[in-house]
Residue frames as a rotation matrix with the C-alpha (Angstrom) as fourth column:
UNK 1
-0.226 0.800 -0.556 -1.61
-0.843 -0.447 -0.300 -16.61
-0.489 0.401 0.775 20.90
UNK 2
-0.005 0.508 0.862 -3.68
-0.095 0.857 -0.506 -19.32
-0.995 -0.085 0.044 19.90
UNK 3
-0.700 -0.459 0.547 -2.93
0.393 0.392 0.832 -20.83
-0.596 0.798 -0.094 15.77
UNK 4
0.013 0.629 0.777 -6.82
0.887 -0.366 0.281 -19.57
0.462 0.686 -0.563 14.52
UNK 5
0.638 -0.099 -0.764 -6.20
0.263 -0.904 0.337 -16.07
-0.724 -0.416 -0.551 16.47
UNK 6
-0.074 -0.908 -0.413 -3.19
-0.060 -0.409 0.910 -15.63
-0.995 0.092 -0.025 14.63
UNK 7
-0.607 0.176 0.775 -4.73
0.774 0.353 0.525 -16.75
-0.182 0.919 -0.351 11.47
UNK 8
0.354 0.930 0.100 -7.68
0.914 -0.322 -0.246 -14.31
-0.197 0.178 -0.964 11.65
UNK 9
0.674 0.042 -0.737 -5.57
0.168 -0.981 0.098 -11.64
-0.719 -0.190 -0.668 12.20
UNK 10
0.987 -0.160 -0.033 -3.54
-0.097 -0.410 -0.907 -12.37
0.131 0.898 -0.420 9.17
UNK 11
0.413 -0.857 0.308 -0.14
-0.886 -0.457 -0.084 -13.50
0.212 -0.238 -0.948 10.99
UNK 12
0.779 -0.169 -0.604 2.43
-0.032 0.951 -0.308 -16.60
0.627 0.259 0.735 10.62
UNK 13
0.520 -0.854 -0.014 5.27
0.163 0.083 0.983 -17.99
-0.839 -0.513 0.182 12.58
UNK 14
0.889 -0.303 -0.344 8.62
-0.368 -0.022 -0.930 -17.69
0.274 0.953 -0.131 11.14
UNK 15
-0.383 -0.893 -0.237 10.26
-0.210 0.334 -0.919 -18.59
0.900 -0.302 -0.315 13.84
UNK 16
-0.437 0.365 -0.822 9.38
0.623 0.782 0.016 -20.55
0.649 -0.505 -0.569 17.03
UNK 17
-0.436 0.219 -0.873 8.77
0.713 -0.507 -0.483 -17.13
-0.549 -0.833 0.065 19.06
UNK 18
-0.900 -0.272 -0.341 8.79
0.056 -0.847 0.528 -14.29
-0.433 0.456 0.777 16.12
UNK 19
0.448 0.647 0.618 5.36
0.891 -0.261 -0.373 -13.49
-0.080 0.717 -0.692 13.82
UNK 20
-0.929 -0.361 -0.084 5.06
0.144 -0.559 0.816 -11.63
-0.342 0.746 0.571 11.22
UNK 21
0.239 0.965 -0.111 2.15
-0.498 0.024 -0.867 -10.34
-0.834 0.262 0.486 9.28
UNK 22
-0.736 -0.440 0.515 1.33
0.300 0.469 0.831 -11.43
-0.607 0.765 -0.213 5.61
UNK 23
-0.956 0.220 -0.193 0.56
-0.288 -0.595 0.751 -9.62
0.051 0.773 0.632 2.69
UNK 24
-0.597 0.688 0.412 -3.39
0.773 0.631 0.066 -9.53
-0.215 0.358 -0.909 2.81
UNK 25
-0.929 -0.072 -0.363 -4.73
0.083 -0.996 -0.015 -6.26
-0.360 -0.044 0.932 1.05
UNK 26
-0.158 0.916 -0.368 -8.08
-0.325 -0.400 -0.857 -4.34
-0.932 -0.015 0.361 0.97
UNK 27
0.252 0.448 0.857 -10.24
0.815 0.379 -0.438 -4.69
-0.521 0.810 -0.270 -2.10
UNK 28
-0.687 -0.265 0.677 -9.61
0.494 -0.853 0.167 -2.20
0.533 0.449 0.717 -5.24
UNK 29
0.344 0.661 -0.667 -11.42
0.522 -0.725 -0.449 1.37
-0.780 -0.193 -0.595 -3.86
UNK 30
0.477 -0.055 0.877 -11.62
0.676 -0.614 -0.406 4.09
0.561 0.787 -0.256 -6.45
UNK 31
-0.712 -0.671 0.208 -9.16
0.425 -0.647 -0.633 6.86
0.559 -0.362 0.746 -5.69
UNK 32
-0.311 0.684 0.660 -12.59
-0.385 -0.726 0.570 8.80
0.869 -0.077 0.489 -4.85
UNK 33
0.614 0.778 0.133 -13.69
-0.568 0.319 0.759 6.16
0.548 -0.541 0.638 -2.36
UNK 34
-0.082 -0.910 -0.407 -10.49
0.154 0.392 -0.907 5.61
0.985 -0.137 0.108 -0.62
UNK 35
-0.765 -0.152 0.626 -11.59
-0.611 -0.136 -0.780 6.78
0.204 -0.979 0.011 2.81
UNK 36
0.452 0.881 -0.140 -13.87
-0.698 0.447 0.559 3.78
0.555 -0.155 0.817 3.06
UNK 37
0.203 -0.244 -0.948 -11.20
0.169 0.963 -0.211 1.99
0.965 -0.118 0.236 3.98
UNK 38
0.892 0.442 -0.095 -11.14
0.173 -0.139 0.975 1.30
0.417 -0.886 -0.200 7.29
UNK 39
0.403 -0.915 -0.024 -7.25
0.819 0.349 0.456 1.01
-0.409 -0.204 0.890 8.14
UNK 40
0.786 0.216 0.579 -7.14
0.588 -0.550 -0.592 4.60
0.191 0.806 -0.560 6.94
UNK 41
0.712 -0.089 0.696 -5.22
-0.400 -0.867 0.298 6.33
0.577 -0.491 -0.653 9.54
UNK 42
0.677 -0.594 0.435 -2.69
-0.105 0.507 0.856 3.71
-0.729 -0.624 0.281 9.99
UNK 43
-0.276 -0.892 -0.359 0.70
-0.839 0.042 0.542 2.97
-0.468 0.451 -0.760 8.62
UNK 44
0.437 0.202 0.877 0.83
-0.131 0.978 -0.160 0.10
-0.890 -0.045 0.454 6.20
UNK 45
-0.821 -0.495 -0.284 1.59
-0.213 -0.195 0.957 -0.27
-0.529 0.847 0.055 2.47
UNK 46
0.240 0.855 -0.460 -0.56
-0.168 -0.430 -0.887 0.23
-0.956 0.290 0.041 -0.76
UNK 47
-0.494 -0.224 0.840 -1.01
0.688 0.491 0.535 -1.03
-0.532 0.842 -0.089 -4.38
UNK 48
-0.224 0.786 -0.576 -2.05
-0.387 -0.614 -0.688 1.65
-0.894 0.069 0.442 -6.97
UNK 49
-0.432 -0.028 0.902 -3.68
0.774 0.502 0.386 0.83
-0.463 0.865 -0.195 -10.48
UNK 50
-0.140 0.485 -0.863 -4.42
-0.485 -0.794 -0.367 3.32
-0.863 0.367 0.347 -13.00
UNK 51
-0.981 0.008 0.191 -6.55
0.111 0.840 0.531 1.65
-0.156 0.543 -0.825 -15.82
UNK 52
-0.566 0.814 -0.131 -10.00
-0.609 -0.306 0.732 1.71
0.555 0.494 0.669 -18.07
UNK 53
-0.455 0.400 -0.795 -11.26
0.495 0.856 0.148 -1.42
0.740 -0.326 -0.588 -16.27
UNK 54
0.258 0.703 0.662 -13.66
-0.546 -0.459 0.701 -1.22
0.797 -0.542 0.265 -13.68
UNK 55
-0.341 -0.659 -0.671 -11.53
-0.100 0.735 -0.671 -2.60
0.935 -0.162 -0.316 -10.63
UNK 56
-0.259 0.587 0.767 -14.11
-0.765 -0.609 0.209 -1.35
0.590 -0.533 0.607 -7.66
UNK 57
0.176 0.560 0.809 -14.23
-0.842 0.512 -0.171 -4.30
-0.510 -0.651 0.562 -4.98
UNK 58
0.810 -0.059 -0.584 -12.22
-0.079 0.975 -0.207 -6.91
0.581 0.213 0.785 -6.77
UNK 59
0.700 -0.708 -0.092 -9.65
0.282 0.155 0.947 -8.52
-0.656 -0.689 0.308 -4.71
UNK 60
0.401 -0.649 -0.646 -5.92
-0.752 -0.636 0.171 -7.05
-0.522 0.418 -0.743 -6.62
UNK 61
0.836 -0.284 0.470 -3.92
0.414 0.888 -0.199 -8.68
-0.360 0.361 0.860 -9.12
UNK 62
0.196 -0.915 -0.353 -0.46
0.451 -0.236 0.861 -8.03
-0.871 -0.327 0.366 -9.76
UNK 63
-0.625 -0.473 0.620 -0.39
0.779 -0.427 0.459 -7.32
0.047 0.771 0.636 -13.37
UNK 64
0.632 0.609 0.479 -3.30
0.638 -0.760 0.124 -4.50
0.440 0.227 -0.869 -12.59
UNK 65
0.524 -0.536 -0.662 -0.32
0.596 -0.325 0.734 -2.83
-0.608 -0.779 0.150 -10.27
UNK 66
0.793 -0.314 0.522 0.96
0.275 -0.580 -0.767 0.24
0.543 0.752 -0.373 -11.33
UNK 67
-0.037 -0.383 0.923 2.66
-0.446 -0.820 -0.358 1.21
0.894 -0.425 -0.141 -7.96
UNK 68
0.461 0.203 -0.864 3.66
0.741 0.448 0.501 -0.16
0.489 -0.871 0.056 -4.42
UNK 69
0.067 -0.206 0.976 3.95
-0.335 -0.926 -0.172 2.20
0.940 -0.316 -0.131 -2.12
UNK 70
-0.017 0.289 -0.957 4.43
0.756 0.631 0.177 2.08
0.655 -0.720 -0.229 1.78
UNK 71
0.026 -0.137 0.990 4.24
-0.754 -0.653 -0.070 4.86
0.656 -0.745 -0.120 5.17
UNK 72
-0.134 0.051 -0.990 5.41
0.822 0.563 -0.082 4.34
0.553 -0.825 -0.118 8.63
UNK 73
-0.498 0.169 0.851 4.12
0.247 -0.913 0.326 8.02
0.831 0.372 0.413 8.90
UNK 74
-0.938 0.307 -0.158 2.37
0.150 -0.049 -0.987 9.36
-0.311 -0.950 0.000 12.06
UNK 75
0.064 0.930 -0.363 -1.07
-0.895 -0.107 -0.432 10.34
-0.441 0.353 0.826 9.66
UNK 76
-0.096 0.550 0.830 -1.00
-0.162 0.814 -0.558 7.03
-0.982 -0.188 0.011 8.57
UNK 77
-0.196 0.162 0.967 -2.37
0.939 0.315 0.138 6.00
-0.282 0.935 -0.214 4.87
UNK 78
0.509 0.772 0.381 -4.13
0.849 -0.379 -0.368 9.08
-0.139 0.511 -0.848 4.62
UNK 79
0.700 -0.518 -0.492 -1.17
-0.377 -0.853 0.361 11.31
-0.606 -0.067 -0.792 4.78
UNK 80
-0.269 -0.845 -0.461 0.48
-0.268 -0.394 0.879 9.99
-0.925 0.360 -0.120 2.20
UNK 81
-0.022 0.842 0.538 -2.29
0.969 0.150 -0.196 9.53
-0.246 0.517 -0.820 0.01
UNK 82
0.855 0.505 0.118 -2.63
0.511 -0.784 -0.352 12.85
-0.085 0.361 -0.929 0.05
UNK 83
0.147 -0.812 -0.565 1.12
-0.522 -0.549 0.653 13.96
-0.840 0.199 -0.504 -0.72
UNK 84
-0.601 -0.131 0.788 0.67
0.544 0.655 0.524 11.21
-0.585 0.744 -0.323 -3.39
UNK 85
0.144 0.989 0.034 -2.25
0.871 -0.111 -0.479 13.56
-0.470 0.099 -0.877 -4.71
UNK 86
0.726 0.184 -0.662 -0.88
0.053 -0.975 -0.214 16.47
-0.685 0.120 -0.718 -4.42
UNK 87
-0.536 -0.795 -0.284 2.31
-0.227 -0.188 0.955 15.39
-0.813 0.577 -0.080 -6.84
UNK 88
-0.381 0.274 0.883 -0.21
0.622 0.783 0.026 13.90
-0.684 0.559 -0.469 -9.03
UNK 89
0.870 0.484 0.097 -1.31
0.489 -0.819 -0.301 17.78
-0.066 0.310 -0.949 -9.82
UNK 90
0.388 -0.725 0.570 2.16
0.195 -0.539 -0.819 19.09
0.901 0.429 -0.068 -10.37
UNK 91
0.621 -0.205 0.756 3.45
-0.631 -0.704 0.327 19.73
0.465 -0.680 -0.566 -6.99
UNK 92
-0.293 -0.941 -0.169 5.97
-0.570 0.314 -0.759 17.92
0.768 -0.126 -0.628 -4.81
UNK 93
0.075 0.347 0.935 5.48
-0.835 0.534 -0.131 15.33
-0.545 -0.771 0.330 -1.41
UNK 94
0.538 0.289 0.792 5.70
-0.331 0.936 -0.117 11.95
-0.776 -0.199 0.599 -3.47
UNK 95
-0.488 -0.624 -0.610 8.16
-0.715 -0.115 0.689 10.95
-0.500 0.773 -0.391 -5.66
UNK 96
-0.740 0.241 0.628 5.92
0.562 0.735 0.380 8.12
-0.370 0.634 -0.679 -7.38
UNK 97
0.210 0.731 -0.649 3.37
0.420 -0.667 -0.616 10.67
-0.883 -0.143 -0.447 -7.69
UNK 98
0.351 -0.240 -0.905 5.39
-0.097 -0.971 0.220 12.97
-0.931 0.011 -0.365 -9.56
UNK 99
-0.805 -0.244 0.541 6.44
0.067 0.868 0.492 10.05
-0.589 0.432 -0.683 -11.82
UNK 100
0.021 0.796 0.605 2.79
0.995 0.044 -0.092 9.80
-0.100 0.604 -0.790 -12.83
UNK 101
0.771 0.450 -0.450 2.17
0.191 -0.838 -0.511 13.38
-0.607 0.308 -0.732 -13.61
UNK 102
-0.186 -0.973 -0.139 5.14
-0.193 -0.102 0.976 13.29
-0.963 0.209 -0.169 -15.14
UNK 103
-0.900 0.077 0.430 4.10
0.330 0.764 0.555 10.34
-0.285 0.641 -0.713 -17.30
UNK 104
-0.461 0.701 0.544 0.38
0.887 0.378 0.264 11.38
-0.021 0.604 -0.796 -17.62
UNK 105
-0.632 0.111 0.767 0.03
0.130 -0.961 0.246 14.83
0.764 0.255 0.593 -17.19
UNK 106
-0.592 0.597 0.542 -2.39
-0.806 -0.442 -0.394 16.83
0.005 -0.670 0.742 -14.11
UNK 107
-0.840 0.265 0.473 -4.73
0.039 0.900 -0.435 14.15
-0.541 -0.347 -0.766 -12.65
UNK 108
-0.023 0.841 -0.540 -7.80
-0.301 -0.521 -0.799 15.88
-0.953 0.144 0.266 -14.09
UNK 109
0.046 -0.032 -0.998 -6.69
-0.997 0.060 -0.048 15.24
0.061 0.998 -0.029 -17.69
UNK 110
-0.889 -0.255 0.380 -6.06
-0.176 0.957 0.230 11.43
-0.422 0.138 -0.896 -16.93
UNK 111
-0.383 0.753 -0.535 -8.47
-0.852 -0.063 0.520 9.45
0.358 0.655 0.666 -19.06
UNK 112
-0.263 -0.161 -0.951 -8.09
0.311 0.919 -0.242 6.41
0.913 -0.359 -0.192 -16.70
UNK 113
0.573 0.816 0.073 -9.01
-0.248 0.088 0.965 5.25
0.781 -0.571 0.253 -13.03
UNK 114
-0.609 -0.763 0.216 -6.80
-0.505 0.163 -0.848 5.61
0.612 -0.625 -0.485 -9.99
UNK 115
0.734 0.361 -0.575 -7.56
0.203 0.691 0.694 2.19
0.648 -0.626 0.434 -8.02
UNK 116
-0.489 -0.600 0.633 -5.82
-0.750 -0.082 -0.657 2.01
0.446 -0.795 -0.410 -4.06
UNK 117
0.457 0.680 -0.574 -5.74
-0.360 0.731 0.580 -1.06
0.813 -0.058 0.579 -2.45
UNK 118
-0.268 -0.704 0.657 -3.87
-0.714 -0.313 -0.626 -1.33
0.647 -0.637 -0.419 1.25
UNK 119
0.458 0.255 -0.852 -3.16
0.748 0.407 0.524 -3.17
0.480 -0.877 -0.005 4.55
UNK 120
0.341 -0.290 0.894 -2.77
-0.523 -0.849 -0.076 -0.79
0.782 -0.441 -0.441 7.19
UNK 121
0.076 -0.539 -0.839 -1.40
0.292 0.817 -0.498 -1.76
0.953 -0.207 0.219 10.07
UNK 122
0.910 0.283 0.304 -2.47
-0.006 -0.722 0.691 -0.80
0.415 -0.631 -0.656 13.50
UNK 123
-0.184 -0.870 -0.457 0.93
0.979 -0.119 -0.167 0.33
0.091 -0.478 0.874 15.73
UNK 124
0.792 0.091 -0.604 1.75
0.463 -0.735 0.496 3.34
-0.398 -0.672 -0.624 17.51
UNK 125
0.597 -0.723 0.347 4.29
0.624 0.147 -0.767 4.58
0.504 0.675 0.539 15.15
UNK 126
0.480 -0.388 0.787 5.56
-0.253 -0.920 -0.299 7.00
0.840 -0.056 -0.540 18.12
UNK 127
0.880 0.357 0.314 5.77
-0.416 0.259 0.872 4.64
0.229 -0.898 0.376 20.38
UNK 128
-0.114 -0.993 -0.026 9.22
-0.957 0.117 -0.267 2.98
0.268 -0.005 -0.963 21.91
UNK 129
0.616 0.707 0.346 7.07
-0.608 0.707 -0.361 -0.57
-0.500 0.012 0.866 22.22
UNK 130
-0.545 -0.589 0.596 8.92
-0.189 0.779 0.598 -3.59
-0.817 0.213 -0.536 21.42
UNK 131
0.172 0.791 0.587 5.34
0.607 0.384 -0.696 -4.79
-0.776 0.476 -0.414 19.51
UNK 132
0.791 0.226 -0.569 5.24
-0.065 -0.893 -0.445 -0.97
-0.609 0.389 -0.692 18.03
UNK 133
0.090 -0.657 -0.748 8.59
-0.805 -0.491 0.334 -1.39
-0.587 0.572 -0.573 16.23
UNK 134
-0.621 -0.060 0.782 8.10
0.328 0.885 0.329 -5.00
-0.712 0.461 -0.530 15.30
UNK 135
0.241 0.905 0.351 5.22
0.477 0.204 -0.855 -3.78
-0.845 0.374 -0.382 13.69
UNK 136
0.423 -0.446 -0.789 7.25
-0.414 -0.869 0.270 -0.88
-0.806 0.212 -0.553 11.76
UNK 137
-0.477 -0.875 -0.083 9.30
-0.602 0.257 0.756 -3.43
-0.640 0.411 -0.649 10.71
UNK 138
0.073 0.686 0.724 6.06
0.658 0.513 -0.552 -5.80
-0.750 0.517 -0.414 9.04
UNK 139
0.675 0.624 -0.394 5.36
-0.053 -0.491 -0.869 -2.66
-0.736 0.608 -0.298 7.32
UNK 140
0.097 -0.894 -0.437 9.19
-0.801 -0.331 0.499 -2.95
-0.591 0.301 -0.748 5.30
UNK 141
-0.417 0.017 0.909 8.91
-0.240 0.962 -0.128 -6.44
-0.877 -0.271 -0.397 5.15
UNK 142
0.116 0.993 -0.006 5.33
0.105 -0.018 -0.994 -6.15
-0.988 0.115 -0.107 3.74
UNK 143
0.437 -0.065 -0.897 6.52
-0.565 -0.796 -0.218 -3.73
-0.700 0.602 -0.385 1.11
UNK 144
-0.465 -0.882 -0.075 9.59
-0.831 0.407 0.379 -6.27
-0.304 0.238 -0.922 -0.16
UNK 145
-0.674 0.405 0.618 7.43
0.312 0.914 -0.259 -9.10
-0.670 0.018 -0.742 0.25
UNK 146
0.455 0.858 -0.238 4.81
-0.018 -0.259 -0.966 -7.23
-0.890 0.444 -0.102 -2.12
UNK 147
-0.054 -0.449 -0.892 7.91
-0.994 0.106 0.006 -6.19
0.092 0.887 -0.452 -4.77
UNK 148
-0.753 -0.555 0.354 9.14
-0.432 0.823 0.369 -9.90
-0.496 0.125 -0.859 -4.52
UNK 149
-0.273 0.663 0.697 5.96
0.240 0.748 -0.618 -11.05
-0.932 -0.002 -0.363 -5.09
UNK 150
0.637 0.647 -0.419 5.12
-0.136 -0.441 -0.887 -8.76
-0.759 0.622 -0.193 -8.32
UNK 151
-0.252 -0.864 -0.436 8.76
-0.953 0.144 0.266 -9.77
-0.167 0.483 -0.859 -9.88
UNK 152
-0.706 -0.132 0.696 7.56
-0.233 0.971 -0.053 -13.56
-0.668 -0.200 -0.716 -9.43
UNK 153
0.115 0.933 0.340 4.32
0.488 0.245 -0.838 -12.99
-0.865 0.262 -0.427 -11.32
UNK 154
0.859 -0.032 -0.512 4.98
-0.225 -0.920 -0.321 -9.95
-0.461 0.390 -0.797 -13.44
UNK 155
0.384 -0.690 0.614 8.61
0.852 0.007 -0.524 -9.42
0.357 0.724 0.590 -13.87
UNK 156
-0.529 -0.471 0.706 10.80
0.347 -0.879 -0.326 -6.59
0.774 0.072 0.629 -12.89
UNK 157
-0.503 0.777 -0.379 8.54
0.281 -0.268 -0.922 -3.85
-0.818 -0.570 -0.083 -10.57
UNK 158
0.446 0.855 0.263 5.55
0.798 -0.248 -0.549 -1.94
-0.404 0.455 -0.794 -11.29
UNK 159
0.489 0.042 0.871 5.84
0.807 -0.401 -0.434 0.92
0.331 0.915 -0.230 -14.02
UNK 160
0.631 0.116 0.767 6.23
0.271 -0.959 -0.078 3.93
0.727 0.257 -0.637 -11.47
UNK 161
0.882 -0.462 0.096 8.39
0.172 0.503 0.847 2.32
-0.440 -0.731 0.522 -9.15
UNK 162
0.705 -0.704 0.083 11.60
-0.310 -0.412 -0.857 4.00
0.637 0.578 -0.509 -9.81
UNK 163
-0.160 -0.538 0.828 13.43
-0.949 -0.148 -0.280 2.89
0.273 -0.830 -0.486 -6.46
């Protein structure tokens, strides 16, 4: 694959044969306006922010990070989005979720703004594909390569990050 192919698509050597992706995530979407994103229905990982600011369409910043999150999930983002939801109302399916309702009570009562910001990652997560598990494995990577990064800037992880 040609050096500006592999750029466009967001993907470096690390070794003379191997790529990898790198960490390049969606703009903020309100929680409400989360199925705009296109990369909906794919595995990937995800940055949440919960905060008075208006964060709609800016590119993320680490100290707005409340939460990294990842799925290698057959539904993709949107299935665990929506077990992330449903703990966020008192119920079970996400253990960061459950954290925040914990911490702020039933989503409804929040006085703040749940921001989601993701790379998805297309892959066949059923698939027995060499590519298909490399890609599995970006999504782990990804995740690590997101904590490292928020420890470098930040400090520590993000608030709801218990694990």
């Amino acid at each position: 694959m040609p050096v500006a192919q592999r750029q466009a698509l967001g993907v470096k050597e690390i070794m003379r044969e191997e790529l990898i992706a790198k960490l390049k995530f969606s703009p903020w979407y309100k929680w409400e306006n989360k199925s705009k994103y296109d990369k909906k229905y794919c595995p990937g990982i995800y940055l949440l922010a919960i905060t008075t600011k208006d964060l709609e369409g800016t590119k993320p910043k680490w100290n707005d990070v409340v939460y990294i999150g990842m799925t290698t999930s057959k539904g993709g983002l949107t299935s665990r989005w929506q077990q992330f939801a449903s703990s966020t109302r008192g119920k079970g399916g996400h253990s960061g979720g459950y954290t925040i309702y914990e911490h702020l009570g039933h989503y409804k009562k929040w006085r703040k703004t749940l921001y989601v910001s993701a790379m998805g990652i297309k892959c066949d997560v059923t698939s027995q594909k060499p590519n298909d598990y490399r890609k599995m494995g970006w999504i782990a990577f990804l995740e690590y390569d997101a904590f490292a990064k928020y420890a470098r800037a930040v400090g520590g992880h993000p608030k709801y990050n218990t694990q």
